[in-house]
DRENPA-3360 file (N, C-alpha, C; in nm, 2 decimals, always signed):
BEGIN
1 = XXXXXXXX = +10.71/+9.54/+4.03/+10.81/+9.57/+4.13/+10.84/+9.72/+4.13 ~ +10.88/+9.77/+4.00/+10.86/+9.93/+4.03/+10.80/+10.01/+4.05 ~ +10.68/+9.94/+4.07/+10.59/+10.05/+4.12/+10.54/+10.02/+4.22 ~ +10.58/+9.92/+4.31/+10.57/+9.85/+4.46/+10.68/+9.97/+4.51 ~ +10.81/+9.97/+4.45/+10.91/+10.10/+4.48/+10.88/+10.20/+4.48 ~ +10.79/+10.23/+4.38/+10.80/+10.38/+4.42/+10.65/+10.44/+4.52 ~ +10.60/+10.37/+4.53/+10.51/+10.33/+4.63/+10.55/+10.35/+4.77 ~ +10.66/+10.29/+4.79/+10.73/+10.28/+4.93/+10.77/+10.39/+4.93;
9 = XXXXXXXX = +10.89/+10.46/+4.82/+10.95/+10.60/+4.84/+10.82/+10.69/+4.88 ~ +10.77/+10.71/+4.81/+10.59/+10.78/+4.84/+10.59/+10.78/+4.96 ~ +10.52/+10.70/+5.06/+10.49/+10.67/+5.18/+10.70/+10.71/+5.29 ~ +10.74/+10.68/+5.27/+10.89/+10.69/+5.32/+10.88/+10.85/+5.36 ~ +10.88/+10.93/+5.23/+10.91/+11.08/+5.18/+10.78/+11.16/+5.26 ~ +10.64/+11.08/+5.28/+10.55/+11.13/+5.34/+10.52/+11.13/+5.50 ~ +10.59/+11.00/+5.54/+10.64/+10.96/+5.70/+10.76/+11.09/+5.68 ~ +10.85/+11.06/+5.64/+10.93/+11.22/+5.72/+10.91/+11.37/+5.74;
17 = XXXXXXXX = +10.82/+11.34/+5.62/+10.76/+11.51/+5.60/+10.68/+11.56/+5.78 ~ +10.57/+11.40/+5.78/+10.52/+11.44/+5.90/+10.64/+11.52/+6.01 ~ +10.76/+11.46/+6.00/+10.81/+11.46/+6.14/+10.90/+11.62/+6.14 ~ +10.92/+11.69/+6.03/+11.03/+11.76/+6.02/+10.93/+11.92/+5.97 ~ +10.95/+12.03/+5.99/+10.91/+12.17/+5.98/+11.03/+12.25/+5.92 ~ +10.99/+12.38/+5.82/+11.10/+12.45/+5.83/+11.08/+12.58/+5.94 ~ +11.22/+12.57/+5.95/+11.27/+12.62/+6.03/+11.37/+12.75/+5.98 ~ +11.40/+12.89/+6.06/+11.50/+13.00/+6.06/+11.65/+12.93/+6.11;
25 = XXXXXXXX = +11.73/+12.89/+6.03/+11.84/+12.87/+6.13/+11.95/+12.94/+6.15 ~ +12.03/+12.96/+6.26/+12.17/+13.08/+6.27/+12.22/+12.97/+6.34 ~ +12.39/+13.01/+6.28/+12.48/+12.91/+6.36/+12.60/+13.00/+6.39 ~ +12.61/+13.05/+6.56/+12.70/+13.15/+6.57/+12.84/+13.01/+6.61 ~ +12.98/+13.12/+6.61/+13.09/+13.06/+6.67/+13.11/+13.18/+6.76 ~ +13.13/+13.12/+6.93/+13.13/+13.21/+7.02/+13.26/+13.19/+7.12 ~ +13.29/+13.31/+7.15/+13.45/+13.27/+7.22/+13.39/+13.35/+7.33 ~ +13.41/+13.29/+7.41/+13.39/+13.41/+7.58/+13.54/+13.34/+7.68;
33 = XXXXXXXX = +13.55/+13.47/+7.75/+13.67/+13.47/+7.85/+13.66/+13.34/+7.91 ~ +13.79/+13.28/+7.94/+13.81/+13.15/+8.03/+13.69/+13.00/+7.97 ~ +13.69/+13.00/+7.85/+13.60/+12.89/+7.77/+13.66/+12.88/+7.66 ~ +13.63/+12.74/+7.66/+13.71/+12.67/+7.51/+13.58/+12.75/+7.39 ~ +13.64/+12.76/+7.26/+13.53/+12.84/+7.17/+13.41/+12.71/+7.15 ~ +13.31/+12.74/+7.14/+13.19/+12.64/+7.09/+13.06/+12.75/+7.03 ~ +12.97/+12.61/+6.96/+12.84/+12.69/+6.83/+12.78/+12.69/+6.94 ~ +12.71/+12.85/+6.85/+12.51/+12.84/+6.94/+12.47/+12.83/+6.80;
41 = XXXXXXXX = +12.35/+12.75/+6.78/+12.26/+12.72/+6.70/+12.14/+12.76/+6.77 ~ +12.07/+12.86/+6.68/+11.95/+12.88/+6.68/+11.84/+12.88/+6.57 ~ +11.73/+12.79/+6.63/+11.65/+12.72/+6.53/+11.52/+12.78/+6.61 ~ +11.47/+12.89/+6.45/+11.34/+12.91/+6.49/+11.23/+12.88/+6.41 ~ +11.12/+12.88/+6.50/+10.96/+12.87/+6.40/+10.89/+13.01/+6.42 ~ +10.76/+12.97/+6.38/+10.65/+13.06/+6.43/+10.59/+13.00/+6.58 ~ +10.61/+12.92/+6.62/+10.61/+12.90/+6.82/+10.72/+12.89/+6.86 ~ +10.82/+12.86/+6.83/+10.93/+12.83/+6.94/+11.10/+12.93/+6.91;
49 = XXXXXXXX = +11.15/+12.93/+6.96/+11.31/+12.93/+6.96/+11.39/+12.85/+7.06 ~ +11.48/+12.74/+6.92/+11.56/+12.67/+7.03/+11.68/+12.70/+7.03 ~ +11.77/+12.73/+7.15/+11.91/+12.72/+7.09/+11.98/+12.64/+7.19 ~ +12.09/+12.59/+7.14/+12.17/+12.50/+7.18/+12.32/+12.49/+7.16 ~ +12.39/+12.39/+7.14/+12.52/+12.41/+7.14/+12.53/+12.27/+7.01 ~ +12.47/+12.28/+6.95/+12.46/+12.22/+6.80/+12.42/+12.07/+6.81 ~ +12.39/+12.03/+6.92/+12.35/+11.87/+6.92/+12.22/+11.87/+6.94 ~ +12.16/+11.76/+6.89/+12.00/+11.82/+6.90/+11.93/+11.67/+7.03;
57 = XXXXXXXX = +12.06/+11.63/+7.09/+12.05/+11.54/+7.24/+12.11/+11.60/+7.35 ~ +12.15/+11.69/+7.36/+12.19/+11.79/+7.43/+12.14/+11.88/+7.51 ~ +12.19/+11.96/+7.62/+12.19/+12.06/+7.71/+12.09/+12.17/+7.61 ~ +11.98/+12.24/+7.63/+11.91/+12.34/+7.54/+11.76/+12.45/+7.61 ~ +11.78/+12.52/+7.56/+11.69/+12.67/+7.56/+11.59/+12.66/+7.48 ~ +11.45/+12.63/+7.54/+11.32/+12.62/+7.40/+11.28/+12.75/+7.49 ~ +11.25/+12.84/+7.37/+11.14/+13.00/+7.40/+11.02/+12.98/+7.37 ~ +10.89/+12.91/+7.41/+10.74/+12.96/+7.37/+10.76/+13.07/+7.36;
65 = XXXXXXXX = +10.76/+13.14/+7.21/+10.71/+13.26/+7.14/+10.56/+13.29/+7.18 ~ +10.48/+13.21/+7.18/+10.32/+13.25/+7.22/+10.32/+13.30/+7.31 ~ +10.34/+13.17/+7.46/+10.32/+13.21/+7.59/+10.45/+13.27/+7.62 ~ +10.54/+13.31/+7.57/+10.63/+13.42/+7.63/+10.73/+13.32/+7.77 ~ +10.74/+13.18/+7.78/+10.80/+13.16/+7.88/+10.92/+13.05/+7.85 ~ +11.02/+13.09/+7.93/+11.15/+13.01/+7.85/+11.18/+12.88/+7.95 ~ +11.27/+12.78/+7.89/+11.26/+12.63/+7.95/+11.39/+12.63/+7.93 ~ +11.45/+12.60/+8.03/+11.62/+12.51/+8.03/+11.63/+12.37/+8.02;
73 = XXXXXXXX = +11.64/+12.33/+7.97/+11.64/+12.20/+8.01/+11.80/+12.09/+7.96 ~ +11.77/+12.06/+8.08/+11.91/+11.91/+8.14/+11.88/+11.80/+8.10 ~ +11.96/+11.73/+8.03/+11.91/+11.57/+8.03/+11.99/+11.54/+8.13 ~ +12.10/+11.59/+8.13/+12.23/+11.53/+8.26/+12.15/+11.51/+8.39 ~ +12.06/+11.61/+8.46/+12.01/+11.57/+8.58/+11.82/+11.55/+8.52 ~ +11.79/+11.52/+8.41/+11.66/+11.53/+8.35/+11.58/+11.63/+8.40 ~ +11.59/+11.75/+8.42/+11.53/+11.86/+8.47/+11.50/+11.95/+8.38 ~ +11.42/+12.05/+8.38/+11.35/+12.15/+8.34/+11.35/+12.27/+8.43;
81 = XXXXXXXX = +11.42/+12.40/+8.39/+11.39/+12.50/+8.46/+11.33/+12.58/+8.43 ~ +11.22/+12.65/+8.45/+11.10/+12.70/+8.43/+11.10/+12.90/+8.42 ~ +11.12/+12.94/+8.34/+11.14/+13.07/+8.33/+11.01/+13.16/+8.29 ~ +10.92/+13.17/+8.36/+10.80/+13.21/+8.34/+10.77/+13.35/+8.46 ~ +10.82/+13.47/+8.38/+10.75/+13.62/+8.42/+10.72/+13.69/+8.38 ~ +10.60/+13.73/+8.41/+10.54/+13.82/+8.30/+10.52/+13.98/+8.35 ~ +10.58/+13.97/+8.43/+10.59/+14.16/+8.51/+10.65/+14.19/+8.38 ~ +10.61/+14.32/+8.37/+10.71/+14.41/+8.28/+10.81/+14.52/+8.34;
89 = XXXXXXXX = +10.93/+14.48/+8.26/+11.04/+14.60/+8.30/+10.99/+14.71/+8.36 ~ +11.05/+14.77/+8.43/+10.99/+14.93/+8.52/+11.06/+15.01/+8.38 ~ +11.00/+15.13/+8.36/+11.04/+15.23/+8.30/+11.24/+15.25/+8.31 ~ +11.23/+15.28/+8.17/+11.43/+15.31/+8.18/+11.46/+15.42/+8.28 ~ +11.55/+15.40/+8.37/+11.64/+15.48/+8.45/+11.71/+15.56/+8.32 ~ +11.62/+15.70/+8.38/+11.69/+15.85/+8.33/+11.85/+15.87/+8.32 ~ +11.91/+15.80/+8.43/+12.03/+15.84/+8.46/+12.11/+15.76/+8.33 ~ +12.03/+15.66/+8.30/+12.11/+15.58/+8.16/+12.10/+15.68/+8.03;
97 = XXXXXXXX = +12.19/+15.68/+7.99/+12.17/+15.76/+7.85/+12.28/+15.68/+7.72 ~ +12.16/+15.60/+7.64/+12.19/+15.54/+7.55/+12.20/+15.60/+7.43 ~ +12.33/+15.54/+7.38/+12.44/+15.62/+7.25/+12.44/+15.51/+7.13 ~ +12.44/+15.51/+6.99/+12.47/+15.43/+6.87/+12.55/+15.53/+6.76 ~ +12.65/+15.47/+6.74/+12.75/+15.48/+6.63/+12.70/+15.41/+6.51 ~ +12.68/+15.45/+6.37/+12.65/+15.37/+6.30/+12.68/+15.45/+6.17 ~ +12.77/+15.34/+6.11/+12.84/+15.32/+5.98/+12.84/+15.27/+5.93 ~ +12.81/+15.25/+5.79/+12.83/+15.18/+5.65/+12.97/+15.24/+5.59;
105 = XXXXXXXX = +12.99/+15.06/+5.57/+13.09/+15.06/+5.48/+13.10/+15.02/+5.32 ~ +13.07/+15.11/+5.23/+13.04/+15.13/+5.14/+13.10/+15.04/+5.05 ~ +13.26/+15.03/+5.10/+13.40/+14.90/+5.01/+13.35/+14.71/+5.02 ~ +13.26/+14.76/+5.20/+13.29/+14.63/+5.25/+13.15/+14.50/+5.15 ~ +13.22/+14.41/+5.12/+13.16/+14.28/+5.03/+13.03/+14.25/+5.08 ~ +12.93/+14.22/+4.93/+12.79/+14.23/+5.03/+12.82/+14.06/+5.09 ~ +12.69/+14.07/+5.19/+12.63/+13.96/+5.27/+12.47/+13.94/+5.22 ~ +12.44/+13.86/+5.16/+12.32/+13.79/+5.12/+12.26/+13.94/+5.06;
113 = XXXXXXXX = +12.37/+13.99/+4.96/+12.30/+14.12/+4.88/+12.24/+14.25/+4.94 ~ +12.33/+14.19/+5.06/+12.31/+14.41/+5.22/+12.44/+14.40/+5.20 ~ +12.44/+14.52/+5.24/+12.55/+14.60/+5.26/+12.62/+14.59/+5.41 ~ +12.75/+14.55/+5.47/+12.69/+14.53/+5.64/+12.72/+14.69/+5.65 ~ +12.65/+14.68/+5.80/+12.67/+14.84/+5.89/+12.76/+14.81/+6.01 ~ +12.80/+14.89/+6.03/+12.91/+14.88/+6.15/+12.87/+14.94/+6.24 ~ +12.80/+14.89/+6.38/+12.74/+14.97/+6.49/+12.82/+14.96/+6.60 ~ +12.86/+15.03/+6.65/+12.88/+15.04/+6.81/+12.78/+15.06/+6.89;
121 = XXXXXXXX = +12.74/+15.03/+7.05/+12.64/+15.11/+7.09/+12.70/+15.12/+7.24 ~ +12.67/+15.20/+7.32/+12.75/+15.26/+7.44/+12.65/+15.33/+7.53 ~ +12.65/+15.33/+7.67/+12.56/+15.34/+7.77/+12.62/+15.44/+7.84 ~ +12.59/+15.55/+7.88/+12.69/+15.65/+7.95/+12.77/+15.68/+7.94 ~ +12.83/+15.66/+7.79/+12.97/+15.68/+7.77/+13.09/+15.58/+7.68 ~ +13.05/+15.41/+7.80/+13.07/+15.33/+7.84/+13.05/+15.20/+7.66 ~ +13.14/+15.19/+7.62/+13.11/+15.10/+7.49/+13.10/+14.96/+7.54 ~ +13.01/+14.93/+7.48/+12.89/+14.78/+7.52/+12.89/+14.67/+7.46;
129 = XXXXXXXX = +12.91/+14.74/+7.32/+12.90/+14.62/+7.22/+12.95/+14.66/+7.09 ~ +13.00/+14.59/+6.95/+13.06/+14.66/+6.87/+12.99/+14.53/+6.78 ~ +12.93/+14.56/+6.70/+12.85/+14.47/+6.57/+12.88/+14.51/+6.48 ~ +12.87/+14.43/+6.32/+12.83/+14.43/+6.21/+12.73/+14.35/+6.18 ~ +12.64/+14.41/+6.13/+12.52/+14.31/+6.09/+12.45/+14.41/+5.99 ~ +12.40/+14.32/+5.92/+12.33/+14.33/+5.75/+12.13/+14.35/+5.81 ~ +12.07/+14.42/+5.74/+11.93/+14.50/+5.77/+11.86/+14.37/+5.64 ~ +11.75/+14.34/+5.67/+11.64/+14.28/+5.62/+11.67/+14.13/+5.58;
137 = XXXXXXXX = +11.78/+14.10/+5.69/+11.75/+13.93/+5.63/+11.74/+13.86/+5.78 ~ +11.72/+13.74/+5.76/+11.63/+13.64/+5.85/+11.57/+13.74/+5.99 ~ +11.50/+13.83/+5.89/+11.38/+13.91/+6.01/+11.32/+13.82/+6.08 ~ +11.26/+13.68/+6.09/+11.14/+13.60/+6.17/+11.26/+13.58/+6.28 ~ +11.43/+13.56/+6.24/+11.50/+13.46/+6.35/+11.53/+13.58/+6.45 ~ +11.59/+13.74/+6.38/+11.60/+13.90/+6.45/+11.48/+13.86/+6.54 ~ +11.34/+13.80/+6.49/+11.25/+13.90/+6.61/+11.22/+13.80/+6.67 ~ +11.27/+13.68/+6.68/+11.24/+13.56/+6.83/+11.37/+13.64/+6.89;
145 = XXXXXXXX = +11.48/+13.62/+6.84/+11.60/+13.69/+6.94/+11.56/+13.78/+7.03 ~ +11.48/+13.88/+6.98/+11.45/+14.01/+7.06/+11.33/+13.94/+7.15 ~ +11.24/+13.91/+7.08/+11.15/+13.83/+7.21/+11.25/+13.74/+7.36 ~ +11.32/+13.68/+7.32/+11.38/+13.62/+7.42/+11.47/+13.70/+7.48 ~ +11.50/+13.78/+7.46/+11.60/+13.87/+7.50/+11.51/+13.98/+7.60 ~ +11.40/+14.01/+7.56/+11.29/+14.07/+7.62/+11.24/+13.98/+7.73 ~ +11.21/+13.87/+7.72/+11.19/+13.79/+7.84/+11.29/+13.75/+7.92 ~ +11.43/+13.74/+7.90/+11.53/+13.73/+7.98/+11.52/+13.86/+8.07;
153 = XXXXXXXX = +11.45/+13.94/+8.01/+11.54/+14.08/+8.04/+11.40/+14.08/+8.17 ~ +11.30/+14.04/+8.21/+11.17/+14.07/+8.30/+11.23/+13.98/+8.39 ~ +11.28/+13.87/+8.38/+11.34/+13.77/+8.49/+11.50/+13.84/+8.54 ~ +11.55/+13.91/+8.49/+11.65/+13.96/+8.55/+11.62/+14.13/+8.63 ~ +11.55/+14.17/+8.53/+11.48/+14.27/+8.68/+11.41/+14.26/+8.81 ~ +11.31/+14.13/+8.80/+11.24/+14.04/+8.91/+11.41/+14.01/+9.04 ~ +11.55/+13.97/+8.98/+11.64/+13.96/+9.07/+11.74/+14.11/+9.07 ~ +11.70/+14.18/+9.01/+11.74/+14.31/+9.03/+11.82/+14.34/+9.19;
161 = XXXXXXXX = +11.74/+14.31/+9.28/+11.80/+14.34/+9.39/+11.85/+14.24/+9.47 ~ +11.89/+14.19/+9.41/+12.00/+14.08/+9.46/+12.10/+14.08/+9.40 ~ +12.13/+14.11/+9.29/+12.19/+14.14/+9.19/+12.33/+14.27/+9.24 ~ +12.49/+14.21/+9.28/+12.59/+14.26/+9.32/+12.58/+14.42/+9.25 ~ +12.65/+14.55/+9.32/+12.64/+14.63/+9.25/+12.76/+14.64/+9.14 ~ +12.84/+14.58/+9.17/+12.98/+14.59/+9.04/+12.90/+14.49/+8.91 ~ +12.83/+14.47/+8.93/+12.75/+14.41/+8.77/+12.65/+14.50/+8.74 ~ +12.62/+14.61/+8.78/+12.48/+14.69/+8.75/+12.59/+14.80/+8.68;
169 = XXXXXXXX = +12.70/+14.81/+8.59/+12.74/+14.89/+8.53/+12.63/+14.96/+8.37 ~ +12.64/+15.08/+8.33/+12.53/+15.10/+8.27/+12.53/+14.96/+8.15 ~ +12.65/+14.92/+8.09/+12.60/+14.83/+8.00/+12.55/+14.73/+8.02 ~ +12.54/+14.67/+8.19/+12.54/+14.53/+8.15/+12.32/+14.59/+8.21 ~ +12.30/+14.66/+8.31/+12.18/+14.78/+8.26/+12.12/+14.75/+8.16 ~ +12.21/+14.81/+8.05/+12.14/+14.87/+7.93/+12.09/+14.72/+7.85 ~ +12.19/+14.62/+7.84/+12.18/+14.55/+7.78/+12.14/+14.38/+7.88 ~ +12.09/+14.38/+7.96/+12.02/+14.27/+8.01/+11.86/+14.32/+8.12;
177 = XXXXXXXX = +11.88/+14.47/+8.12/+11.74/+14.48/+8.20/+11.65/+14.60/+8.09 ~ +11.69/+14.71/+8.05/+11.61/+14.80/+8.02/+11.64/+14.83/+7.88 ~ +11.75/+14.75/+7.76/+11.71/+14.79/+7.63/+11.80/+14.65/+7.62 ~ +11.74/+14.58/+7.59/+11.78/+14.41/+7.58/+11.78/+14.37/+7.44 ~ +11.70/+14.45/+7.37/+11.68/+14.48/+7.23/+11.78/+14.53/+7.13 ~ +11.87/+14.61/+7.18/+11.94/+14.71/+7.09/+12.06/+14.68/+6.99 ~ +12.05/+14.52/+7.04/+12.20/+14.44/+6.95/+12.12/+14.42/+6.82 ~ +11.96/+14.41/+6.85/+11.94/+14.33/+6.66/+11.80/+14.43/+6.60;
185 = XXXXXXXX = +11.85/+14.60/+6.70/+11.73/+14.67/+6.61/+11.78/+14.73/+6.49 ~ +11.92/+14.68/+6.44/+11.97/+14.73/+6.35/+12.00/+14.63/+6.23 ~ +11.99/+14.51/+6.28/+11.94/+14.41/+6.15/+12.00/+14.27/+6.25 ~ +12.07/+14.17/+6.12/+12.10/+14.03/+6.18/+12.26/+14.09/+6.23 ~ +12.26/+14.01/+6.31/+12.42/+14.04/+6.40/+12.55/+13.92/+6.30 ~ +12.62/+14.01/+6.23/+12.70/+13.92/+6.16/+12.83/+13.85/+6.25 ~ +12.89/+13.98/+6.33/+12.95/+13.93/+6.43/+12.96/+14.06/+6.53 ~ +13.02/+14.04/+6.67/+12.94/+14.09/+6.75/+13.03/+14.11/+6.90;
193 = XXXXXXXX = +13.13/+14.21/+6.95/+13.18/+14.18/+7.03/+13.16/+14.26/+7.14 ~ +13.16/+14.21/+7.27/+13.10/+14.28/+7.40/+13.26/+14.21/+7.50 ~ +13.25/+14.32/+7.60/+13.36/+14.27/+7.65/+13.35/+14.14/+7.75 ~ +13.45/+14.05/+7.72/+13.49/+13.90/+7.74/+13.42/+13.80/+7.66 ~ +13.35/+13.86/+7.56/+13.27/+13.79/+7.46/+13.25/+13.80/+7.32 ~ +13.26/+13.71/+7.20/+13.26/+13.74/+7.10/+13.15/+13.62/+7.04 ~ +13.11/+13.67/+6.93/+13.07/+13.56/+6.85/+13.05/+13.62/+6.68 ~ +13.07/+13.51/+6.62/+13.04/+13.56/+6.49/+12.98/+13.42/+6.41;
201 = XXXXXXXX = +12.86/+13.49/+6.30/+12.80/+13.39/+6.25/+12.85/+13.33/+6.10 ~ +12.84/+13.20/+6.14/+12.92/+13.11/+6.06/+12.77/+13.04/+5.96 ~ +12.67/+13.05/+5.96/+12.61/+12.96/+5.86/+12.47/+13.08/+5.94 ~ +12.37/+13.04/+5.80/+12.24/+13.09/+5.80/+12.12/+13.04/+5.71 ~ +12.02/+13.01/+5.72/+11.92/+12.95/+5.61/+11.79/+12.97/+5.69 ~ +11.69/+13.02/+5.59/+11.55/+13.04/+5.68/+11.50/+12.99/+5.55 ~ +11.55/+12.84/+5.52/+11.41/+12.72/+5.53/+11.48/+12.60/+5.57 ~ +11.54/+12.56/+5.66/+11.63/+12.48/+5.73/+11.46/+12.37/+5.78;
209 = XXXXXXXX = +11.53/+12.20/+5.75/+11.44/+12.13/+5.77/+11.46/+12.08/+5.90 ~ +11.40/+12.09/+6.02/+11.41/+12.11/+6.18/+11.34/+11.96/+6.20 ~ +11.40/+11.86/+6.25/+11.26/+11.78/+6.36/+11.21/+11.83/+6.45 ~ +11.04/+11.81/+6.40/+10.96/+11.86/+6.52/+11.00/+11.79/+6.64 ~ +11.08/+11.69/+6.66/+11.10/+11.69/+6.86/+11.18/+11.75/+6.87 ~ +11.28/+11.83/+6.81/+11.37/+11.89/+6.84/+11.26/+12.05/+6.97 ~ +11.13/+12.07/+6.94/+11.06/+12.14/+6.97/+10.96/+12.12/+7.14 ~ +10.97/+12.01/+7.19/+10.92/+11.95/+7.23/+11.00/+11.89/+7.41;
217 = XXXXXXXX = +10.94/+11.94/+7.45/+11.01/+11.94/+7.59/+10.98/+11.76/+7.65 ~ +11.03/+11.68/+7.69/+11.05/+11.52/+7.78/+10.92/+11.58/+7.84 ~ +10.89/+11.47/+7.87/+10.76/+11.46/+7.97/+10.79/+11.42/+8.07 ~ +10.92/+11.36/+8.08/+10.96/+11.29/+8.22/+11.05/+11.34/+8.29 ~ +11.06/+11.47/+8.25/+11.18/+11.55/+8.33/+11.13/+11.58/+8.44 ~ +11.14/+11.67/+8.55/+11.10/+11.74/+8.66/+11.09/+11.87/+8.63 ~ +10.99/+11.97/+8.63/+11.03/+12.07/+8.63/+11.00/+12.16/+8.72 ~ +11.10/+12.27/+8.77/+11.12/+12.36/+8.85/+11.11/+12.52/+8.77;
225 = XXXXXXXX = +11.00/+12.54/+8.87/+10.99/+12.71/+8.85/+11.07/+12.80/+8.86 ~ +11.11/+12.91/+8.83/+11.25/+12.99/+8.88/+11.25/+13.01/+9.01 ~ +11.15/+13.02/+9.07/+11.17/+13.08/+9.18/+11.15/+13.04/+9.31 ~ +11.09/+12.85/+9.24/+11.09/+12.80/+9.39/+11.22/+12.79/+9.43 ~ +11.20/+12.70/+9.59/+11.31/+12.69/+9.63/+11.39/+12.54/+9.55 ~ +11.50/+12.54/+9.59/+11.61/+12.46/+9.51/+11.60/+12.51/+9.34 ~ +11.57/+12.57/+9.28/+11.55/+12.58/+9.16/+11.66/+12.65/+9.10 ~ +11.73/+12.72/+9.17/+11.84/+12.76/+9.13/+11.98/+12.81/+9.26;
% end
């Protein structure tokens, strides 16, 4: 009989293995203007970044890290929106001239044994963003962030001119078309405020045990390209 048991645990422990990967995980708490506060969870591999709003049946963002192309996807209407550009950003507008403040606070209590830094960064003058974040930890989850943030930033130049002029201020510029990068070249974002937006990270682990469907897009959704028609 005990060894019919532990036989079964064996096979049990080896069925879940198949199904689960580790995973980078960040769990920010985000408050933006005119919204109740709620998590982004971001769960990364070496192919994907998902993030979401902590349910893993839920409304969510998968990034192909390989092929570079991002997925929305709805279960409410079962749809897929298709974020696939691969033009590259045009060269930075000269007229932008990007600024970083950056301080360590020598008093302030470590975070996973760093020291944090206190960055500001500012576009013309113009202050953009105001971070603390600690240098050399969960680097794999820093550099999917910047990948997606670099591929948001090619689909937002593609609508560049459609795009009202009271939103082309240099930061929103600096920080969604031509340096989309500059919140996490200074390490992991511990918390992080831009105007009508904040967020700050509440949990972190880079060997977090992920289900692989969590990675894996329905087969039976519909999906729509950015750019056809109805698609957005």
């Amino acid at each position: 009989m005990q060894t019919k048991l532990i036989v079964t645990l064996l096979v049990g422990l080896a069925s879940g293995a198949a199904f689960a990967q580790n995973a980078s995980l960040l769990v920010y708490q985000v408050a933006e203007q005119g919204t109740d506060p709620y998590v982004s969870r971001v769960l990364v591999t070496p192919d994907y970044l998902r993030l979401d709003e902590g349910a893993d049946d839920g409304s969510f963002t998968l990034f192909d890290r390989r092929q570079e192309i991002l997925y929305n996807v709805s279960p409410e209407d079962r749809s897929i929106l298709v974020l696939d550009v691969t033009e590259p950003v045009t060269a930075e507008d000269p007229a932008l001239i990007l600024q970083a403040k950056v301080e360590v606070d020598e008093q302030a209590p470590l975070v996973a044994g760093r020291r944090p830094t206190h960055v500001t960064l500012l576009a013309n003058g113009e202050e953009c963003s105001d971070l603390v974040v600690i240098k050399d930890t969960m680097s794999d989850a820093v550099a999917a962030l910047g990948e997606m943030k670099t591929a948001l930033a090619r689909m937002q130049a593609q609508t560049l001119a459609a795009t009202p002029l009271e939103m082309r201020t240099p930061c929103d510029m600096a920080m969604n078309v031509y340096a989309p990068t500059r919140s996490l070249q200074y390490g992991l974002p511990l918390h992080e405020r831009s105007a009508g937006r904040s967020q700050s990270l509440v949990d972190f682990d880079d060997a977090h045990a992920a289900d692989d469907a969590l990675f894996v897009l329905p087969d039976d959704f519909d999906r729509r390209p950015l750019f056809s028609s109805g698609a957005i």
